[in-house]
C-alpha positions in Angstrom: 20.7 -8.4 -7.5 19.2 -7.7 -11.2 17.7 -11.7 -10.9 15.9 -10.5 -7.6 15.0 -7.4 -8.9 13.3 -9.5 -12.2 11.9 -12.0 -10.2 10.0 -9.7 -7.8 8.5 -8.1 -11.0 7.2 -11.2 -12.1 5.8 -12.2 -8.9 3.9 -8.3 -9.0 2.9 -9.4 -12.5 0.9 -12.5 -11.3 -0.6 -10.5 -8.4 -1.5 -7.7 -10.9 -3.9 -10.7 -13.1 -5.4 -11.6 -10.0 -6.3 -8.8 -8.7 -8.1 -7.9 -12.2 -9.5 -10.6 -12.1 -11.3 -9.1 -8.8 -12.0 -5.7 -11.1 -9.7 -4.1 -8.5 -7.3 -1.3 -10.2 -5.4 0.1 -6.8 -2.2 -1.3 -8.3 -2.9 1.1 -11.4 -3.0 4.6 -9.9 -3.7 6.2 -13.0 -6.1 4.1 -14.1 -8.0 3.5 -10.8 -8.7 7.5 -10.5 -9.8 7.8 -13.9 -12.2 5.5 -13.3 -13.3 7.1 -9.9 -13.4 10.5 -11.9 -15.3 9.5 -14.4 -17.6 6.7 -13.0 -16.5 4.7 -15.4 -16.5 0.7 -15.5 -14.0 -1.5 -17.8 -15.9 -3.9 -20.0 -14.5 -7.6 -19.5 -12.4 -7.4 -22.9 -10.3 -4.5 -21.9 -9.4 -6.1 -18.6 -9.1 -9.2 -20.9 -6.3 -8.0 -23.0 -4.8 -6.1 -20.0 -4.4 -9.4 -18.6 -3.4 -10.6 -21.9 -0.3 -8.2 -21.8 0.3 -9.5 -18.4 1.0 -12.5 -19.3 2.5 -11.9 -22.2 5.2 -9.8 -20.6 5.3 -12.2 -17.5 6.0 -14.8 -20.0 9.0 -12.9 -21.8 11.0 -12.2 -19.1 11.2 -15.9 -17.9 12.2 -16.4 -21.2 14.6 -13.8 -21.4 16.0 -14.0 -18.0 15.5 -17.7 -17.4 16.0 -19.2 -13.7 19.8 -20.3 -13.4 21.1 -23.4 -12.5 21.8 -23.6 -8.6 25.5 -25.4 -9.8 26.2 -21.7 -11.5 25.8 -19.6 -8.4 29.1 -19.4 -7.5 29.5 -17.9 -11.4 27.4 -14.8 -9.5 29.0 -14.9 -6.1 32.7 -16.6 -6.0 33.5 -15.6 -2.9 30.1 -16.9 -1.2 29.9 -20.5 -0.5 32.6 -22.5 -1.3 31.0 -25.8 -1.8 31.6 -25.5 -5.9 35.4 -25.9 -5.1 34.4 -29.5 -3.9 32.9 -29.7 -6.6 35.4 -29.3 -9.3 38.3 -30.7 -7.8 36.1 -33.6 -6.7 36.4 -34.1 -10.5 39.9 -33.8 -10.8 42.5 -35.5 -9.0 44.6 -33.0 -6.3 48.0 -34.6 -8.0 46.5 -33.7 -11.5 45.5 -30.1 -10.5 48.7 -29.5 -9.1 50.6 -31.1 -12.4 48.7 -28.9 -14.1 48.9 -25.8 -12.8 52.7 -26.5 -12.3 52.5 -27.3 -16.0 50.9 -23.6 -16.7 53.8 -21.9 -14.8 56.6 -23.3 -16.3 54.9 -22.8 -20.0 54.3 -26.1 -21.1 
């Protein structure tokens, strides 16, 4: 859920540099009626180094919260598809698995 919930920022961060892009502020409330208040305009370098942070915080949460492998999704929900337990005894013998969890219960 947190992933989800980090991705869909990061998708809102991309829409947010386009839209400044466009010089349209509706996804900064505060902003956009201070602007209307005042009759104000932002000069190209402010919207510059808005965009600037942007990116910058786009960029640190991909590398903070990097995309996961899809072989680990099972790590996040082991009770959803099964198709990793394939997997791993695909790499293991069913006669070693069972020697060695045999193994394990007698405390060898």
């Amino acid at each position: 859920m947190c992933r989800t919930k980090i991705k869909a920022a990061r998708l809102k961060m991309e829409l947010w540099c386009v839209r400044l892009d466009r010089q349209e502020f509706d996804c900064f409330p505060t902003l956009a009626d201070f602007l209307l208040a005042a009759e104000e305009e932002l000069d190209g370098g402010t919207v510059a180094a808005f965009k600037e942070h942007l990116q910058g915080l786009h960029f640190q949460l991909g590398r903070y919260f990097p995309e996961l492998d899809a072989g680990f999704e099972w790590i996040r929900n082991p009770f959803g598809d099964k198709t990793h337990i394939e997997h791993v005894s695909s790499k293991l013998p069913r006669d070693r698995l069972t020697a060695l969890w045999t193994s394990h219960l007698m405390g060898h």
